[in-house]
KOLKEDO-37487 format. One record per residue (C-alpha): residue in one letter; residue number from 1; x, y, z negated. Coordinates in steps of 0.001 Angstrom, whole numbers. Example, Ala and Ser with C-alpha at 12.3 -4.5 7.8 and 13.67 -1.06 7.14 Angstrom:
<pt><residu>a</residu><num>1</num><c1>12300</c1><c2>-4500</c2><c3>-7800</c3></pt>
<pt><residu>s</residu><num>2</num><c1>13670</c1><c2>-1060</c2><c3>-7140</c3></pt>
//
This chain:
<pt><residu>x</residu><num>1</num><c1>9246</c1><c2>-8843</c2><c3>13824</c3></pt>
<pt><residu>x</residu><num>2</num><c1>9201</c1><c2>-5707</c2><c3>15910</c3></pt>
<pt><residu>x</residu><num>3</num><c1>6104</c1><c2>-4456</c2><c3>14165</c3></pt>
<pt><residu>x</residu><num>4</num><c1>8199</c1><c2>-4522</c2><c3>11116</c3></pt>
<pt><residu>x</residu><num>5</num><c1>10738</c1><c2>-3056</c2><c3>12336</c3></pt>
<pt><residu>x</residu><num>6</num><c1>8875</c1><c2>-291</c2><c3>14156</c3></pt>
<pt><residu>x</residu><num>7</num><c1>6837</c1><c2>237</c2><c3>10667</c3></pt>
<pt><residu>x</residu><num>8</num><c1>10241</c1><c2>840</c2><c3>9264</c3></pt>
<pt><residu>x</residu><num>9</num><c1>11553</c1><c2>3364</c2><c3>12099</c3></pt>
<pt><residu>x</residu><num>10</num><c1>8610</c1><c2>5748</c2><c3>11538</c3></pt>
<pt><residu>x</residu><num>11</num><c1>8986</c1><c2>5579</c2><c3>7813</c3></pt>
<pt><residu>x</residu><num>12</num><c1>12896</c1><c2>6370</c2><c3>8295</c3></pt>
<pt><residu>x</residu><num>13</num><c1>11797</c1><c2>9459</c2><c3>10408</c3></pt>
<pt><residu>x</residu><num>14</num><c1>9480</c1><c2>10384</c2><c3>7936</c3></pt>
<pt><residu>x</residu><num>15</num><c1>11774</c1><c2>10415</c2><c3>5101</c3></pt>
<pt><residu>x</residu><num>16</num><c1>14372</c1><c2>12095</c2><c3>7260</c3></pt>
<pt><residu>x</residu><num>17</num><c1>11610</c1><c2>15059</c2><c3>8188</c3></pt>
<pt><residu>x</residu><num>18</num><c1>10305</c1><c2>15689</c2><c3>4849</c3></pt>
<pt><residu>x</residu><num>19</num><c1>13975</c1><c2>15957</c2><c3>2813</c3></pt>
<pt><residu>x</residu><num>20</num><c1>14615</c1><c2>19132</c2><c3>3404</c3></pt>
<pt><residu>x</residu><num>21</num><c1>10663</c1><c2>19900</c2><c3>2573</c3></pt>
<pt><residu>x</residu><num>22</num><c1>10033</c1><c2>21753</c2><c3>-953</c3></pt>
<pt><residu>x</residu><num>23</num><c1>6757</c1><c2>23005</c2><c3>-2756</c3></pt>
<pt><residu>x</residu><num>24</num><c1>7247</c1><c2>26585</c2><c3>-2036</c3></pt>
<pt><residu>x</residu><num>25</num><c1>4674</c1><c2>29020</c2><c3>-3431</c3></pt>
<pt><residu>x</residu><num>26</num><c1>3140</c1><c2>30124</c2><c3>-206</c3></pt>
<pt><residu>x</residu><num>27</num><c1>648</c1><c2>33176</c2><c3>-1692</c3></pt>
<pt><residu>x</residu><num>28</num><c1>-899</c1><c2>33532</c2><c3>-5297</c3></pt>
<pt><residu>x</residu><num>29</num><c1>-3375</c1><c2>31409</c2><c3>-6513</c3></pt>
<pt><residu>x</residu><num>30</num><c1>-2957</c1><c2>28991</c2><c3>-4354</c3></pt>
<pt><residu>x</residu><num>31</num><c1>-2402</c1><c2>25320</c2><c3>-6313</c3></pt>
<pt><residu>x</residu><num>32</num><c1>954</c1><c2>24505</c2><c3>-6107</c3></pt>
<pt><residu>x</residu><num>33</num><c1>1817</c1><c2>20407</c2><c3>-7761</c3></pt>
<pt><residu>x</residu><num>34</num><c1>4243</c1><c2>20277</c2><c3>-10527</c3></pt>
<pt><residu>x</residu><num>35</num><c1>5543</c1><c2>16883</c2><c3>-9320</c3></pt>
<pt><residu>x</residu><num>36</num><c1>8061</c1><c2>15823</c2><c3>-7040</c3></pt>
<pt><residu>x</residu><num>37</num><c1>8075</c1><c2>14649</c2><c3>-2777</c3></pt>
<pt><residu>x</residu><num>38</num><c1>8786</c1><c2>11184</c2><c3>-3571</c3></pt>
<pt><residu>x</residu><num>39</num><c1>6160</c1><c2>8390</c2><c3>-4878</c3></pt>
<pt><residu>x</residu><num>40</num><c1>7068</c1><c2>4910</c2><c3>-6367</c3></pt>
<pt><residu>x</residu><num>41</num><c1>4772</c1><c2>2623</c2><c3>-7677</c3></pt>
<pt><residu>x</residu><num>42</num><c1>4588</c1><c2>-423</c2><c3>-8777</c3></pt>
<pt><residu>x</residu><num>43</num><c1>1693</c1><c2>-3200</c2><c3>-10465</c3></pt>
<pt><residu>x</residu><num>44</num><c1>-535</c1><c2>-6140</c2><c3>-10279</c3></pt>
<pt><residu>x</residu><num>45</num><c1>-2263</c1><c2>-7660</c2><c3>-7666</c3></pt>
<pt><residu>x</residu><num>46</num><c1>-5252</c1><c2>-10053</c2><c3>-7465</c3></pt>
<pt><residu>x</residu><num>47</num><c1>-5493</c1><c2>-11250</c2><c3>-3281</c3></pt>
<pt><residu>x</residu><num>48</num><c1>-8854</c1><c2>-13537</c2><c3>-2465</c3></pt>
<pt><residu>x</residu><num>49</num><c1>-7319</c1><c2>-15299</c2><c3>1393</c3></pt>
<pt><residu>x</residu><num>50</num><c1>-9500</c1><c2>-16991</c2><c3>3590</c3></pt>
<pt><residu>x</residu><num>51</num><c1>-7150</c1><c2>-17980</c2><c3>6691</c3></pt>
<pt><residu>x</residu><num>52</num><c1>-5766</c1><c2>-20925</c2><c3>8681</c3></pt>
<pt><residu>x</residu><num>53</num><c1>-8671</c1><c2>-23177</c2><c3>7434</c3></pt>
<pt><residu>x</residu><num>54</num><c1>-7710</c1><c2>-22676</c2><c3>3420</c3></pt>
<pt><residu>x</residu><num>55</num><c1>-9442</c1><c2>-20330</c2><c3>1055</c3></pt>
<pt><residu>x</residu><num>56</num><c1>-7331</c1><c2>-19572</c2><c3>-1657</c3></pt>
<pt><residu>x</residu><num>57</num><c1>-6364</c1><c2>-16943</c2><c3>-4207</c3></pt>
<pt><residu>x</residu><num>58</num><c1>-3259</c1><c2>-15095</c2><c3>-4648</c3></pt>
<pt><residu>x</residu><num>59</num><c1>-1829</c1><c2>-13292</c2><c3>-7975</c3></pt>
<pt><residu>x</residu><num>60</num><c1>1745</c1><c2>-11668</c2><c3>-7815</c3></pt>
<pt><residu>x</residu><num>61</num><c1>2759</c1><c2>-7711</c2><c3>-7853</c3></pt>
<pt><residu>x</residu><num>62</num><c1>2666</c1><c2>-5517</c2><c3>-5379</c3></pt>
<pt><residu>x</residu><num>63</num><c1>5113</c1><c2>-2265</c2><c3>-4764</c3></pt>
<pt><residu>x</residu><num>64</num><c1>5329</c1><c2>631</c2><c3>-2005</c3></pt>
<pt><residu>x</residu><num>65</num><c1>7639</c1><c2>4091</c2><c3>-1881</c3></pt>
<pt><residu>x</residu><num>66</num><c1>5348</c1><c2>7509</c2><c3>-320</c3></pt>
<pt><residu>x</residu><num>67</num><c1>6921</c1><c2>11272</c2><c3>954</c3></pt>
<pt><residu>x</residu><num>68</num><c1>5385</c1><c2>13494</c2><c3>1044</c3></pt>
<pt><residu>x</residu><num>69</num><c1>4510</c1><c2>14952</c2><c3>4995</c3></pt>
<pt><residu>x</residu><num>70</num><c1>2075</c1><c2>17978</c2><c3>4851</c3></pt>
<pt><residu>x</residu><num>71</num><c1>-877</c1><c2>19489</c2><c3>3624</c3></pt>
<pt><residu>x</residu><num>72</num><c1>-3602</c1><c2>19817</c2><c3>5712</c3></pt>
<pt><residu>x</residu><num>73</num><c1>-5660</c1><c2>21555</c2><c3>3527</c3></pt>
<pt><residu>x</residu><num>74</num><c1>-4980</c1><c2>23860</c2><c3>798</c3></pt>
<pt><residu>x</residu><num>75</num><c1>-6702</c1><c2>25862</c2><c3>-1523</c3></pt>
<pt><residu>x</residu><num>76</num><c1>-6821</c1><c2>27582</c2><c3>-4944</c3></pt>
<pt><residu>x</residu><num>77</num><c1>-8451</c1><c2>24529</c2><c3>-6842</c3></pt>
<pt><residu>x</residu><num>78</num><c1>-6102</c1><c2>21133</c2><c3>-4791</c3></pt>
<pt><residu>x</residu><num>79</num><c1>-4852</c1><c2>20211</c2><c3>-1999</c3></pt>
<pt><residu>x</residu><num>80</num><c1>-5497</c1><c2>17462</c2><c3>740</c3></pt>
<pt><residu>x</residu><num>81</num><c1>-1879</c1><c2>15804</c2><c3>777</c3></pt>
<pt><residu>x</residu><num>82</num><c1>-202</c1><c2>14081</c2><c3>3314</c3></pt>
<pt><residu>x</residu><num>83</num><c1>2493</c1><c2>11486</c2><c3>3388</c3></pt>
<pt><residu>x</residu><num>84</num><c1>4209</c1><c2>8399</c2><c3>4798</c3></pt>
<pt><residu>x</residu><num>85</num><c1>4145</c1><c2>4999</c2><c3>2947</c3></pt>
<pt><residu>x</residu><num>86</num><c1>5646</c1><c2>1859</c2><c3>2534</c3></pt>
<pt><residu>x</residu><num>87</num><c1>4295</c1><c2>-1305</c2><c3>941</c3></pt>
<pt><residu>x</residu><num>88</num><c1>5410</c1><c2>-4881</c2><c3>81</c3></pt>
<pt><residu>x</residu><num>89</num><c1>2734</c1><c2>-6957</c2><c3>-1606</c3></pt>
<pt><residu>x</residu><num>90</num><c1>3916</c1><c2>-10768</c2><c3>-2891</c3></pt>
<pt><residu>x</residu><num>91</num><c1>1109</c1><c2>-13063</c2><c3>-4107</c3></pt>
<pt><residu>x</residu><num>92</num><c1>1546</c1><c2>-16608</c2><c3>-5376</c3></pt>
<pt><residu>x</residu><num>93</num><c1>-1083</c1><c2>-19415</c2><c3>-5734</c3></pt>
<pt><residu>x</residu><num>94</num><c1>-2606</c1><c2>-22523</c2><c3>-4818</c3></pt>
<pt><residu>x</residu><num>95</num><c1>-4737</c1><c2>-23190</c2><c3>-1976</c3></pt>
<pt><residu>x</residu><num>96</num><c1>-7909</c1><c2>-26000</c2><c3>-2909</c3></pt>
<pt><residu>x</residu><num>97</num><c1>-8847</c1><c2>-28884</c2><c3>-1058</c3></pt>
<pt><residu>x</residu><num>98</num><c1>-6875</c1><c2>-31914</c2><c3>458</c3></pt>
<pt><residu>x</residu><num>99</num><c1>-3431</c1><c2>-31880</c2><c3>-275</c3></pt>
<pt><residu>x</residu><num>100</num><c1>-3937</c1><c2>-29269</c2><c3>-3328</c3></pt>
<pt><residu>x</residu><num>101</num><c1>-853</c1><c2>-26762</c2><c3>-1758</c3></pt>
<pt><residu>x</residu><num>102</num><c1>1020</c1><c2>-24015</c2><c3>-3317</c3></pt>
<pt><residu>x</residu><num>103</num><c1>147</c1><c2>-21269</c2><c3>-763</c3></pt>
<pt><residu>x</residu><num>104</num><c1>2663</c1><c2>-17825</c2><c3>-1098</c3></pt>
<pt><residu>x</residu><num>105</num><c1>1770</c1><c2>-14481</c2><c3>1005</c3></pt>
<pt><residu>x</residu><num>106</num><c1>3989</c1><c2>-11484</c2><c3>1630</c3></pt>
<pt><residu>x</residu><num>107</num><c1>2978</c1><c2>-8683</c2><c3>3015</c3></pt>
<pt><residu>x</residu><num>108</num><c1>4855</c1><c2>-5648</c2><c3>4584</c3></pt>
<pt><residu>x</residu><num>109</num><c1>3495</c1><c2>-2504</c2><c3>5951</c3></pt>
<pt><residu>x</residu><num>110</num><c1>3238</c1><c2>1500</c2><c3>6135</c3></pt>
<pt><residu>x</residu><num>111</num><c1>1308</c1><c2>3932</c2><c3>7503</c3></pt>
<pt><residu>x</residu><num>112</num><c1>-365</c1><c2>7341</c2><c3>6024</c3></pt>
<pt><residu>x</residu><num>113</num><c1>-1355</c1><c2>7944</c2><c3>2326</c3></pt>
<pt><residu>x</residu><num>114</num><c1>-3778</c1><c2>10843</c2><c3>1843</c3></pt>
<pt><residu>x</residu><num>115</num><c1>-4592</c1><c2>12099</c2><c3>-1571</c3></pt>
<pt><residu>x</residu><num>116</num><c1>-6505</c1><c2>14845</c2><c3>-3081</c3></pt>
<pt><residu>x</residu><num>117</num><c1>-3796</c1><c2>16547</c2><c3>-5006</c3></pt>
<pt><residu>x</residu><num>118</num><c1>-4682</c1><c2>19098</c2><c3>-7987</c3></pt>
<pt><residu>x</residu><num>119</num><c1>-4264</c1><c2>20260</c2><c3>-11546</c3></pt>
<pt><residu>x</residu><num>120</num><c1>-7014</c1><c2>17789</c2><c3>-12965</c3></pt>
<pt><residu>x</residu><num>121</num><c1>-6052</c1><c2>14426</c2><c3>-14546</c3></pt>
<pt><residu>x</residu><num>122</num><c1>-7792</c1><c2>12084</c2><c3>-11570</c3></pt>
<pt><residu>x</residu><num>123</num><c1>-6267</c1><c2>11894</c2><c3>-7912</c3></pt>
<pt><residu>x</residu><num>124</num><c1>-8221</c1><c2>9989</c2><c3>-5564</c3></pt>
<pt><residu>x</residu><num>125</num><c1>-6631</c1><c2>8479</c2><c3>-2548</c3></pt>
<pt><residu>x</residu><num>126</num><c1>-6734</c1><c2>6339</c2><c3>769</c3></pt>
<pt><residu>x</residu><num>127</num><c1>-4217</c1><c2>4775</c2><c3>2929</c3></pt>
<pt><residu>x</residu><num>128</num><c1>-4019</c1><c2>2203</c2><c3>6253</c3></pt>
<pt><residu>x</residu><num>129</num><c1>-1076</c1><c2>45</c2><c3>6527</c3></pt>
<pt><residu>x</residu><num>130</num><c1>-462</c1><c2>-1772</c2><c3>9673</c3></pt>
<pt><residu>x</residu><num>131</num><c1>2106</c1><c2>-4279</c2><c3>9065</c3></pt>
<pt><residu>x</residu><num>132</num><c1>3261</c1><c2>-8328</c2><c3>8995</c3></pt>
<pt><residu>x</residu><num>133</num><c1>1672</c1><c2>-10715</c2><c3>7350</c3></pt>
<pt><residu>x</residu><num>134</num><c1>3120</c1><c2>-14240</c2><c3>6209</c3></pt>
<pt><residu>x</residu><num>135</num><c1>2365</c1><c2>-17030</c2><c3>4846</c3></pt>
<pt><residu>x</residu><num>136</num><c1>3932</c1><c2>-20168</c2><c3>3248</c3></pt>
<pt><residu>x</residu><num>137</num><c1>1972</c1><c2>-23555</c2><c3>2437</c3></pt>
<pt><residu>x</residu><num>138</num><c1>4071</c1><c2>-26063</c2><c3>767</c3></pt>
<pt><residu>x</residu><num>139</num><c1>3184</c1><c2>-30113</c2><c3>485</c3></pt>
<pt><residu>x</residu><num>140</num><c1>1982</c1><c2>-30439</c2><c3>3951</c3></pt>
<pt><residu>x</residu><num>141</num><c1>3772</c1><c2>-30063</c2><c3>7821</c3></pt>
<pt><residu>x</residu><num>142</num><c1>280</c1><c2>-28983</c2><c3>9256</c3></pt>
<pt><residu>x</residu><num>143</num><c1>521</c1><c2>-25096</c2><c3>8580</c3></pt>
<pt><residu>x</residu><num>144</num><c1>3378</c1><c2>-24571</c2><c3>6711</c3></pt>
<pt><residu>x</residu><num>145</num><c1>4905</c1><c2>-21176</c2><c3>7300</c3></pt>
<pt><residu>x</residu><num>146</num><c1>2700</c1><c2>-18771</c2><c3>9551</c3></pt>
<pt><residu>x</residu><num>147</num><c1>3289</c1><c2>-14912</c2><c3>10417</c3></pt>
<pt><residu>x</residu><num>148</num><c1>1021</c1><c2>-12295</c2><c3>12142</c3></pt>
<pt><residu>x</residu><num>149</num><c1>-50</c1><c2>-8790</c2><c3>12478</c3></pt>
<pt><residu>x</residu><num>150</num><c1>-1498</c1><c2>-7917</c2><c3>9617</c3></pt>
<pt><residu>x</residu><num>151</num><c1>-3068</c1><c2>-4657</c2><c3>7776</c3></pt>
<pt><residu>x</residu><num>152</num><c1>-4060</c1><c2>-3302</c2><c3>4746</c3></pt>
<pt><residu>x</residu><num>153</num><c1>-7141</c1><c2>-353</c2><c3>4293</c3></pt>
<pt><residu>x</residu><num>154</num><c1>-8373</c1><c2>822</c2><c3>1099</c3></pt>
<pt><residu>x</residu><num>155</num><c1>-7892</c1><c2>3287</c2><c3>-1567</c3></pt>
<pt><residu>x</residu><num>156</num><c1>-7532</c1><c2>4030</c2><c3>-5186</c3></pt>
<pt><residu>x</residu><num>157</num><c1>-7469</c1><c2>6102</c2><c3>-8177</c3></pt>
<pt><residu>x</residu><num>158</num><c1>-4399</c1><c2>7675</c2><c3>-9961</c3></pt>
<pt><residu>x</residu><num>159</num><c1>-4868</c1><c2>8703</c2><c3>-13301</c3></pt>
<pt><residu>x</residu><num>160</num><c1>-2268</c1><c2>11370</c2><c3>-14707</c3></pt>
<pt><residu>x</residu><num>161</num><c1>-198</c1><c2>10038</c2><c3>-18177</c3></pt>
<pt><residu>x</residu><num>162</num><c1>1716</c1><c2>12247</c2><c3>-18287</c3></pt>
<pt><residu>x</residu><num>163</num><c1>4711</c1><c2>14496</c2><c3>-16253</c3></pt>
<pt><residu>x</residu><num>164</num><c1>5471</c1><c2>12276</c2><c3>-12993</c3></pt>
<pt><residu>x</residu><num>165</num><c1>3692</c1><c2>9267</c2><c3>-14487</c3></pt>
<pt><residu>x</residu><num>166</num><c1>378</c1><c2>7776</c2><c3>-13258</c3></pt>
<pt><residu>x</residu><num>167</num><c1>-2166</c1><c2>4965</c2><c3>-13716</c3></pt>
<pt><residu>x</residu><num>168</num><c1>-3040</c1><c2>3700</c2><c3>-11047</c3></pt>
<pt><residu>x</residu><num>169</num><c1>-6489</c1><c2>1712</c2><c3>-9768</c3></pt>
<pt><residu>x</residu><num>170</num><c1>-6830</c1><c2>51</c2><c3>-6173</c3></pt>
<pt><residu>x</residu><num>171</num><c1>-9066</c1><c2>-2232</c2><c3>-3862</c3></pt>
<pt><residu>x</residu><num>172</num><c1>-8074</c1><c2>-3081</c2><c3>-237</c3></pt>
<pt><residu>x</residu><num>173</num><c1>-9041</c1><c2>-4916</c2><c3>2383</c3></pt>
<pt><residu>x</residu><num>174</num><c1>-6800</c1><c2>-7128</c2><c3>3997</c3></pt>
<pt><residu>x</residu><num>175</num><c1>-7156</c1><c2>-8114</c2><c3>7667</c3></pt>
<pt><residu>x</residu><num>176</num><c1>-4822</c1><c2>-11158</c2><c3>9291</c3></pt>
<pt><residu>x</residu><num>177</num><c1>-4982</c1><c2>-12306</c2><c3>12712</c3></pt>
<pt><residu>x</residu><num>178</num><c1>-4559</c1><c2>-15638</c2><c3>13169</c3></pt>
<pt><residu>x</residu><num>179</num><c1>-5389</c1><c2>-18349</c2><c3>15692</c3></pt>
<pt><residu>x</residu><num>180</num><c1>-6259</c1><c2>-15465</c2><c3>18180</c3></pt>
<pt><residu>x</residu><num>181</num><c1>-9387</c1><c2>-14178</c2><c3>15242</c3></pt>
<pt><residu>x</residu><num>182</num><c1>-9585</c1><c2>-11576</c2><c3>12914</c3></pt>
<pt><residu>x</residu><num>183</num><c1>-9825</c1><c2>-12986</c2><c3>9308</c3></pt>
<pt><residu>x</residu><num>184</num><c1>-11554</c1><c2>-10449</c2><c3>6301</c3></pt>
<pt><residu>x</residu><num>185</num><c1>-9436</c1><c2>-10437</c2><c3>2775</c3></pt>
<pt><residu>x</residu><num>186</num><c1>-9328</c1><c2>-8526</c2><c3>-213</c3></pt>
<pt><residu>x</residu><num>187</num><c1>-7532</c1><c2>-7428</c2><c3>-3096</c3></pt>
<pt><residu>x</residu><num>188</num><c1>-7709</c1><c2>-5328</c2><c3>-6689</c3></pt>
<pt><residu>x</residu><num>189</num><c1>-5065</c1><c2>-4343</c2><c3>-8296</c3></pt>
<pt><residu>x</residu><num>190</num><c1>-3121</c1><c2>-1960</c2><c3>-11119</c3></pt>
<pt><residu>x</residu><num>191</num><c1>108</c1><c2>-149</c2><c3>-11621</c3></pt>
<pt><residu>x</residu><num>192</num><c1>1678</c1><c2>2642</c2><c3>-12276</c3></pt>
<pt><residu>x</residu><num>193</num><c1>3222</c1><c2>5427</c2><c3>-10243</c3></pt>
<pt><residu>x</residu><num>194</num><c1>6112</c1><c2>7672</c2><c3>-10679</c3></pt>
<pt><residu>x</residu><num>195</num><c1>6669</c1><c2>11099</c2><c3>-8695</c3></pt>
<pt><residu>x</residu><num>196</num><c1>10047</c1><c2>12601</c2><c3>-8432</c3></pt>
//
């Protein structure tokens, strides 16, 4: 629980850094975004689990909140974007074998977003989210509830709509540690994303 928490500290400080932030123009012809500081988004997510002796597969939805940090690079055509994000992912499904259990995963985490921000229609991004990881098994008193450290990698594709909206596109791996070992996941998923 203090990983949690701690992932929620640093993404209070940086929200309370970057408020006071703007897009200013800093010299001509230098790409400036029309959009805003602040990123929600919001879609689908398919999660393939292998842990705690069950393979299993997950659907449910998956949501995080970005600010925007700092550029590190900028230049007439984009801009490599910085920011701080948040993510809760939910999945729901059953886990095979004997007893047949409902098996439910939550996961919570932040960390940095980078993006390649510019006037084109395509923004390509990455992200690593340390976090918690937890999981509930119903029908049986043999794993039950579980929680770990936990952490998300991957990356995606936003495709403009249209003012602040985007579609979005995304694969990530998913690592859990439990029973002192490192188990590989994944997931795929879509959304959409709205800058303000």
């Amino acid at each position: 629980m203090r990983k949690v928490r701690f992932a929620g500290m640093v993404l209070g400080l940086a929200l309370f850094c970057t408020t006071s932030s703007t897009y200013a123009q800093t010299a001509p012809g230098i790409y400036e975004p029309d959009r805003g500081l602040f990123e929600i988004g919001v879609g689908y997510q398919y999660q393939h689990y292998s842990v705690l002796g069950r393979s299993f597969d997950n659907h449910g939805f998956n949501s995080d909140v970005s600010v925007h940090v700092f550029d590190l690079i900028t230049g007439a055509t984009g801009r490599l974007a910085v920011a701080a994000e948040g993510t809760a992912a939910i999945g729901f499904g059953r886990a095979g074998g004997r007893p047949n259990v409902v098996a439910n995963s939550l996961f919570l985490g932040g960390g940095p977003h980078l993006s390649i921000v510019s006037a084109g229609r395509i923004e390509p991004w990455i992200h690593v989210l340390p976090g918690w990881q937890h999981f509930r098994f119903t029908q049986t008193s043999t794993i039950g509830s579980n929680s770990a450290f936990g952490f998300m990698a991957g990356g995606g594709l936003d495709f403009k709509l249209g003012g602040q909206f985007f579609w979005r596109v995304q694969a990530d791996y998913i690592g859990t540690h439990f029973q002192s070992d490192l188990q590989s996941n994944y997931s795929v998923g879509s959304g959409v994303a709205f800058y303000f």
